[in-house]
C-alpha positions in Angstrom: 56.5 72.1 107.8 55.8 73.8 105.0 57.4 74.0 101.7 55.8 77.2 100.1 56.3 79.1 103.1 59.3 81.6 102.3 62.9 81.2 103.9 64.0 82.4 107.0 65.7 85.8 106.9 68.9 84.6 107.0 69.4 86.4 103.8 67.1 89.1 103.9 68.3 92.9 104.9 70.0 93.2 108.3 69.7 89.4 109.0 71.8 86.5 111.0 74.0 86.0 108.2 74.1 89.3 106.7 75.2 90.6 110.3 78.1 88.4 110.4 79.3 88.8 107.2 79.5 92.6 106.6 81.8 92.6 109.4 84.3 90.2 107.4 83.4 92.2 103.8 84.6 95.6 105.2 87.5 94.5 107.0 88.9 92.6 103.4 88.0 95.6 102.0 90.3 97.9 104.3 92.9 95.7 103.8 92.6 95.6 100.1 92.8 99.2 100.4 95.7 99.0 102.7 97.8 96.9 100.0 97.0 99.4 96.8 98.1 102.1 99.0 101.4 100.3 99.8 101.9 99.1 96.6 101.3 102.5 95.0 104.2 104.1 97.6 106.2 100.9 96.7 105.9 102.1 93.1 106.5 106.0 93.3 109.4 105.1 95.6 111.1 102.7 93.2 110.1 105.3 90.2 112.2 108.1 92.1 115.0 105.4 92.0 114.9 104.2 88.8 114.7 108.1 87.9 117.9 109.2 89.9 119.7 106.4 88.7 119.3 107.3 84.9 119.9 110.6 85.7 123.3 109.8 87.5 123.8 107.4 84.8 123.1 110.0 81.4 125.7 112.2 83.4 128.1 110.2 83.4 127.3 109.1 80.0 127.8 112.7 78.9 131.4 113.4 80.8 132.8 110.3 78.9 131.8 110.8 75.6 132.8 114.9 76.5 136.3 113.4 77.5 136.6 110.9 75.7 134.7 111.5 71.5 136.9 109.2 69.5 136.2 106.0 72.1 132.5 106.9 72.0 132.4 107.1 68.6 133.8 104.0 67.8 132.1 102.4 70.7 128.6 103.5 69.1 130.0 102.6 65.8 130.6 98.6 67.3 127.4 98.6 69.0 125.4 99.4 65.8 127.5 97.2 63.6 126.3 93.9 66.4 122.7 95.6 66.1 122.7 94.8 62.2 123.9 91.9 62.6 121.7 90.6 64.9 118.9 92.0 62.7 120.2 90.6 59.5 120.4 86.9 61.3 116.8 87.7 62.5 115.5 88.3 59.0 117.5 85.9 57.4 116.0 83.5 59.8 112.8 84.4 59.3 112.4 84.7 55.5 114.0 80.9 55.5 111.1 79.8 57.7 108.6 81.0 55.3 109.6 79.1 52.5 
């Protein structure tokens, strides 16, 4: 046996373990394919969703503050009021940490 003889073709072009392997490659590769196509549906189809629902949800936003201005404005009016707030404890918070 000799040592500076070159390999066996095992991995040369269209050999033993070539032939047994591509089999294996493209079939991972059609069910990779398979999954980004399903997750891309699963994606649009939850987009639509998401889309209709904020829709549904702006409408209705838009009939109760139509129906009801003085609630909405003092509702807004609260919200904003907690919004400072929170910021001001944020800030406050922070510029004590610098020190």
């Amino acid at each position: 046996m000799s040592f500076s003889s070159p390999p066996s073709n095992a991995l040369g072009a269209n050999g033993p373990l070539e032939s047994d392997v591509m089999p294996v490659l493209n079939h991972a590769a059609q069910q990779a394919d398979g999954l980004l196509q399903r997750g891309a549906d699963a994606l649009r189809d939850n987009r639509n969703l998401f889309q209709d629902r904020a829709e549904r949800t702006q409408e209705q936003v838009n009939t109760y503050v139509r129906d009801e201005p003085l609630k909405s404005l003092l509702m807004a009016a609260a919200a904003g009021a907690v919004l400072m707030g929170v910021f001001g404890l944020m800030l406050r918070g922070r510029s004590n940490h610098s020190h």
